[in-house]
PADOZA-878013 format. One line per 5 residues: number of its first residue (from 1); their letters; for each residue x, y, z of C-alpha. Coordinates in steps of 0.5 Angstrom, whole numbers, padded with zeros to 4 digits. Layout:
REM PADOZA-878013
NUM = A = X:Y:Z; ...
***
This chain:
REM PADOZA-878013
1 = XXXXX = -0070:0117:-0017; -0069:0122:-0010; -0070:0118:-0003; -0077:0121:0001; -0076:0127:0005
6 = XXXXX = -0079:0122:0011; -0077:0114:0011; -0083:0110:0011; -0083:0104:0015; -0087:0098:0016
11 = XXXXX = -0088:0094:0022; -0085:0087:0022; -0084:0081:0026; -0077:0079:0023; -0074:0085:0022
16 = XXXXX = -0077:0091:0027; -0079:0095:0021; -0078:0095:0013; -0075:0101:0011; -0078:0104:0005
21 = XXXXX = -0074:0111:0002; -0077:0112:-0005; -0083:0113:-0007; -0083:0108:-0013; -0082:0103:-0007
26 = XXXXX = -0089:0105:-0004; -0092:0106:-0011; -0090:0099:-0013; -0092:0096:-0007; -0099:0100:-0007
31 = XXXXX = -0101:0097:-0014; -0107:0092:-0015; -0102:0087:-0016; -0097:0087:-0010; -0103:0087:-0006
36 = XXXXX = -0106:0081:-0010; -0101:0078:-0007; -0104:0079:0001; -0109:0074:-0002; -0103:0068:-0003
41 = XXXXX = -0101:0065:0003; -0094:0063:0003; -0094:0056:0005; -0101:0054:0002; -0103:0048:0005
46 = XXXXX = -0098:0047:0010; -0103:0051:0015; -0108:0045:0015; -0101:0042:0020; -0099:0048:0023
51 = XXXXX = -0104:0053:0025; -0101:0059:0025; -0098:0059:0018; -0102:0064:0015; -0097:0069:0013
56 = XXXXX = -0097:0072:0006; -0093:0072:-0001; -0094:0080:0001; -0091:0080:0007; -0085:0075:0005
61 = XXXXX = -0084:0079:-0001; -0083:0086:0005; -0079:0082:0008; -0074:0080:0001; -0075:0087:-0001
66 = XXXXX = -0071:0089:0007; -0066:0085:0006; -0064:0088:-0001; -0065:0094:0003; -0059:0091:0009
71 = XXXXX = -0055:0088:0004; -0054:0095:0001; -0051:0098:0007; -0046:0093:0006; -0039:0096:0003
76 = XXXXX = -0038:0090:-0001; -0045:0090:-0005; -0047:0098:-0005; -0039:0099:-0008; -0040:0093:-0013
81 = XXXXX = -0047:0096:-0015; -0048:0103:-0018; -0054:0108:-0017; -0058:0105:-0022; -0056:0098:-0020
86 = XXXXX = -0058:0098:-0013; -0065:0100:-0015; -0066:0095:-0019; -0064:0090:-0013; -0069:0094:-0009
91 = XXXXX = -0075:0093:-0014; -0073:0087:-0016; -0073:0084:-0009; -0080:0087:-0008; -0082:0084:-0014
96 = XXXXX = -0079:0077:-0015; -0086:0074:-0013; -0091:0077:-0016; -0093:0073:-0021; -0094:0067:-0016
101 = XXXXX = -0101:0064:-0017; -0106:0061:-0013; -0105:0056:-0008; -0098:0057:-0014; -0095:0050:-0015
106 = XXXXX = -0101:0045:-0015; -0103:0051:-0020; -0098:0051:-0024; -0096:0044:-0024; -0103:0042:-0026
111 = XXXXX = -0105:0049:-0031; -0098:0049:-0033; -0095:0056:-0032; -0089:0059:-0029; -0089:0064:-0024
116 = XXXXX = -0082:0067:-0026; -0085:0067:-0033; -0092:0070:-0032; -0088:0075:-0026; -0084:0078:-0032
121 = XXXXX = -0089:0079:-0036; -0092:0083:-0031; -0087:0086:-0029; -0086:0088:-0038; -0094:0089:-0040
126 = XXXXX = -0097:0090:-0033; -0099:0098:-0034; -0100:0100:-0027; -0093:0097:-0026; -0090:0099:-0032
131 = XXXXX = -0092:0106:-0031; -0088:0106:-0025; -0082:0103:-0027; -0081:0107:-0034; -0080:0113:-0029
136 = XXXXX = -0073:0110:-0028; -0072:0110:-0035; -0075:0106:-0041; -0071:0099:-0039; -0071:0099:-0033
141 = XXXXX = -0077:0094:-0032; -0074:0090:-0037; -0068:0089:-0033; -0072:0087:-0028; -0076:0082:-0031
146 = XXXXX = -0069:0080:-0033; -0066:0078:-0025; -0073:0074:-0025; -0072:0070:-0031; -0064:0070:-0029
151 = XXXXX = -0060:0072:-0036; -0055:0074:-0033; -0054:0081:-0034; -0053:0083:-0027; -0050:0076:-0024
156 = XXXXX = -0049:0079:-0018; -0056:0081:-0017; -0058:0075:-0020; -0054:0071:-0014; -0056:0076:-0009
161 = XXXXX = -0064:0075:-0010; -0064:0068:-0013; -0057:0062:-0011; -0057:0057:-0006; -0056:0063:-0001
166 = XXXXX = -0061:0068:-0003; -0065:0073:0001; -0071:0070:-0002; -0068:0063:0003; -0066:0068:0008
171 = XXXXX = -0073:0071:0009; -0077:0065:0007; -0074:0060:0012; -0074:0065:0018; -0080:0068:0017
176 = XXXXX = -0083:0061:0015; -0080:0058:0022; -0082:0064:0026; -0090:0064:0024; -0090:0055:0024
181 = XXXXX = -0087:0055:0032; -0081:0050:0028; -0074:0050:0032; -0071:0049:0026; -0070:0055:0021
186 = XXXXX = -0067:0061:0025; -0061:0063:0021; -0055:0067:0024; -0057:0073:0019; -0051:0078:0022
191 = XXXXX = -0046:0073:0022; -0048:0072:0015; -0048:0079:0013; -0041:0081:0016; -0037:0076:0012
196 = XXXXX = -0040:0077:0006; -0035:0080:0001; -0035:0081:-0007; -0029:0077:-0012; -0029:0079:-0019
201 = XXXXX = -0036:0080:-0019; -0038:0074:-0015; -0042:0074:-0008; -0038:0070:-0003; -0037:0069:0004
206 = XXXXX = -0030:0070:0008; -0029:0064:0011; -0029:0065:0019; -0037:0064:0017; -0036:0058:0016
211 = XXXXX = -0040:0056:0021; -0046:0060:0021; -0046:0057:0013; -0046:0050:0015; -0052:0051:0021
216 = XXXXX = -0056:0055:0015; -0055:0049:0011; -0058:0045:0016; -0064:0049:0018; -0066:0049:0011
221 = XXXXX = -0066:0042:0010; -0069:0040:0017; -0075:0045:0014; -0075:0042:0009; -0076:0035:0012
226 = XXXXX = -0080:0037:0017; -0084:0043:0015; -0085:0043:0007; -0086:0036:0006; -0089:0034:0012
231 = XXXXX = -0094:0028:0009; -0100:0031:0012; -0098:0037:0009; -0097:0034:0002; -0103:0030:0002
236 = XXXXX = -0107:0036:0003; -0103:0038:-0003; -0106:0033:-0007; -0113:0034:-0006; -0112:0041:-0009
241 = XXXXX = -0109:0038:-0014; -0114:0032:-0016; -0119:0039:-0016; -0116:0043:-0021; -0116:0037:-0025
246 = XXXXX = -0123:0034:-0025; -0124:0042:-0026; -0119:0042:-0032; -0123:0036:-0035; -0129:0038:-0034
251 = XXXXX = -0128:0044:-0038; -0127:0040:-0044; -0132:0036:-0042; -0137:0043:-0042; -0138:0041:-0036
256 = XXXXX = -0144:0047:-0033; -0141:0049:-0026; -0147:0054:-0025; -0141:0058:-0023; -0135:0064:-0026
261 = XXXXX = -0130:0059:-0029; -0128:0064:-0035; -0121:0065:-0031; -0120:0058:-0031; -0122:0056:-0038
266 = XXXXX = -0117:0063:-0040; -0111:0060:-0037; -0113:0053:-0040; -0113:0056:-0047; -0107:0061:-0046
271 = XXXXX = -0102:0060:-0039; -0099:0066:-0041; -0106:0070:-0040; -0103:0075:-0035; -0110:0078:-0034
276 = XXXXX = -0114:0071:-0032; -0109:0069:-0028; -0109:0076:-0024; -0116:0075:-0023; -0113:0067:-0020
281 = XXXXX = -0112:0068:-0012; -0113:0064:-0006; -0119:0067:-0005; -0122:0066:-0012; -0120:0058:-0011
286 = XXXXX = -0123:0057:-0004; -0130:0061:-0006; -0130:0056:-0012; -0129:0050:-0008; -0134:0052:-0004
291 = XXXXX = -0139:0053:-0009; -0137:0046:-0011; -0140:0043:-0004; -0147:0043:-0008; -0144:0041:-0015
296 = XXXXX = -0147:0035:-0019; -0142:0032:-0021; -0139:0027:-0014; -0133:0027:-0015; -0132:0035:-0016
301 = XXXXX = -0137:0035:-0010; -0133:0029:-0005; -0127:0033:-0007; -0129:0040:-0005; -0131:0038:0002
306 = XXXXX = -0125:0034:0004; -0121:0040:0002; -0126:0046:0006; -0126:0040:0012; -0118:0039:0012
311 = XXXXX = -0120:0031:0010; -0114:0029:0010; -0112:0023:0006; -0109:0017:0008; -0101:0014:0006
316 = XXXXX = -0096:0010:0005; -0089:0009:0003; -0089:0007:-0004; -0084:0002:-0003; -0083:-0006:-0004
321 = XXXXX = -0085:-0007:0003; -0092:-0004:0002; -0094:-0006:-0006; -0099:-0011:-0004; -0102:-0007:0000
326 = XXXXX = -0103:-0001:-0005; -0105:-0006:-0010; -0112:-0008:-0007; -0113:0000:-0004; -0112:0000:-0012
331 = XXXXX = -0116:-0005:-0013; -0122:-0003:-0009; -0124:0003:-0012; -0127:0003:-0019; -0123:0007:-0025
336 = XXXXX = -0125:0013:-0025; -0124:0013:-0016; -0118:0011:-0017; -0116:0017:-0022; -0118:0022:-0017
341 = XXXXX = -0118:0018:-0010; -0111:0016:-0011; -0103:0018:-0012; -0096:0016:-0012; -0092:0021:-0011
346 = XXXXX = -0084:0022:-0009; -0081:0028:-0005; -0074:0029:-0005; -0069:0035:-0003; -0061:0035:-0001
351 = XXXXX = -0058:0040:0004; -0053:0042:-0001; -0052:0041:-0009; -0046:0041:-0013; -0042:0042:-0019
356 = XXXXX = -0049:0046:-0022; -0046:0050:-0028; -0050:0056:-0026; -0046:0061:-0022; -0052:0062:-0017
361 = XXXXX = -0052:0054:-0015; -0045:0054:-0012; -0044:0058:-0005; -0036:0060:-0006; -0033:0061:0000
366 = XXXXX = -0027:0067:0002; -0020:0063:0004; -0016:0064:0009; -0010:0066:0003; -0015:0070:-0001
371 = XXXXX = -0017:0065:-0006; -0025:0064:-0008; -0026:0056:-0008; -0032:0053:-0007; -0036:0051:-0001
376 = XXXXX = -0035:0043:-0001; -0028:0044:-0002; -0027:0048:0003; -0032:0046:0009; -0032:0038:0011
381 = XXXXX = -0038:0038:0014; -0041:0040:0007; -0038:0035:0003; -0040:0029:0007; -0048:0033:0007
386 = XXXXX = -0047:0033:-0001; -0045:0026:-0001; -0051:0023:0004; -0056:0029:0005; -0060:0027:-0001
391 = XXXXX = -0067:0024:0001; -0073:0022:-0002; -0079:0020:0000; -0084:0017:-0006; -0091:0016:-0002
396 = XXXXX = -0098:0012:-0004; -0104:0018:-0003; -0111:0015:-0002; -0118:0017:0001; -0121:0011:0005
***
């Protein structure tokens, strides 16, 4: 593919500017799909805590799609990927996202889709994405869809876009701490790239960054802890999620919502219908959920409001301590309240995890006598991180 004859660029927050050289970049980004994507927010619900979190999977997937762009200026990566092989990192970057739905994993946990699955079905059957990628050659949407879907074809793609240290993390937890205000997700991204280095087809790191490794490790887990899974954050998370469930009944129930739910009912009776499911963004779901102010069925209606009004529900830990207290709240309410008006529900995260058999779930680390090793044999700190940083936090959601 030749390059512009002018570089395109975006502003960004992050980066200054993304740089866009080929036409097939701007034309995959210009398709109804991409943009869909400004019509998801990054972090879904965890703007009902912190209020500047409005960012989009869009902007988060520029942002991706940049860091592909930097890494290639990288001696270690451009010389280890051929032409066709850096394009494909570039693309696959761009589009690691594109098939995440609505408010994505309340969604999918409830209707049952995956967004790798759906975005690489997108990525293969999608006309107007299809149509641009087969202009590289007849495979090479394939091989896109492959990265997604990791089957190991391009390991070193695979580990660059999807690992335990990615340009998906790096971009998400920087920008995610920049539009939050949180002090916890700045990484030192140069240092990284600097010691980044390639070992028999395998991404690693030189061990004078070891510590710029430790402190992103750590940035991720206190965003986690702080950010991801603040409890307000999760409890709005469950109302969304009790919604898509009463909906999910009703239309068993041939419920009359007075309102357009074919999209819904599409995806309930096929979850890999990828037209429904583009036609599913936030936008659809907050129009639907205001329509719902004025159902008559109650509990869709109580839902709704609480939702639109960031009526944020009540919890506890789920712990012994607190089991006769969730008990009588369980108590009180009648059977079908307590099927939509309460939830147990457990969290858990660790700032490193080891002995994964997949090749993206270790972090190797560039020793000082030349030998790939993995991260925990090398640094102290992370290992004492795997043996004491796995935390999980079981909760009791319920309305008053």
């Amino acid at each position: 593919m030749e390059k512009k004859i002018r570089q395109q660029v975006f502003r960004d927050p992050l980066y200054g500017y993304v740089h866009i050289d080929y036409d097939l970049i701007t034309e995959l980004i210009d398709t109804s799909v991409f943009q869909r994507l400004r019509r998801i927010r990054q972090l879904s619900g965890v703007h009902m805590v912190f209020h500047t979190a409005e960012h989009s999977r869009f902007s988060h997937s520029l942002g991706v799609y940049e860091l592909a762009h930097r890494f290639l200026t990288i001696d270690e990566i451009k010389n280890n990927l051929n032409e066709r092989e850096q394009l494909l990192f570039l693309v696959s970057a761009l589009l690691h996202d594109i098939g995440h739905g609505a408010y994505s994993h309340a969604f999918e946990y409830v209707f049952k889709v995956n967004h790798e699955t759906i975005g690489a079905t997108i990525i293969t059957t999608h006309q107007e994405i299809r149509s641009i990628l087969d202009k590289v050659d007849s495979e090479f949407a394939k091989d896109v869809a492959g990265i997604i879907l990791k089957e190991k074809k391009y390991p070193l793609i695979e580990q660059l876009i999807s690992s335990q240290l990615d340009i998906d993390r790096l971009d998400y937890l920087e920008r995610d701490a920049y539009f939050t205000g949180a002090a916890y997700g700045h990484i030192d991204l140069d240092r990284l790239m600097r010691v980044v280095v390639v070992k028999n087809g395998k991404l690693a790191f030189k061990a004078s960054g070891i510590h710029a490794i430790e402190n992103y490790l750590v940035a991720r887990y206190h965003m986690y802890w702080q950010v991801y899974y603040h409890p307000k954050a999760r409890s709005y998370e469950v109302i969304l999620e009790k919604i898509y469930l009463r909906i999910k009944e009703l239309i068993h129930l041939d419920y009359d919502f007075k309102h357009d739910v074919s999209s819904l009912k599409t995806i309930l009776d096929n979850p890999n219908d990828m037209y429904a499911y583009l036609e599913i963004d936030d936008y659809y779901m907050n129009g639907l959920i205001a329509h719902f102010l004025k159902t008559e069925d109650e509990i869709l209606s109580v839902l709704a409001h609480d939702f639109l009004n960031r009526h944020i529900w009540e919890y506890m830990d789920d712990n012994l301590e607190n089991q006769e207290k969730i008990h009588q709240v369980i108590e009180n309410k009648l059977p079908i309240d307590q099927k939509y008006f309460t939830l147990k529900t457990s969290v858990e995260q660790s700032a490193y995890r080891e002995n994964e058999t997949n090749l993206g779930d270790q972090i190797y680390i560039l020793n000082e006598s030349g030998k790939v090793v993995t991260l925990s044999s090398y640094s102290s700190i992370v290992h004492a991180l795997v043996k004491s940083s796995m935390k999980s936090d079981p909760k009791f959601f319920y309305r008053k």
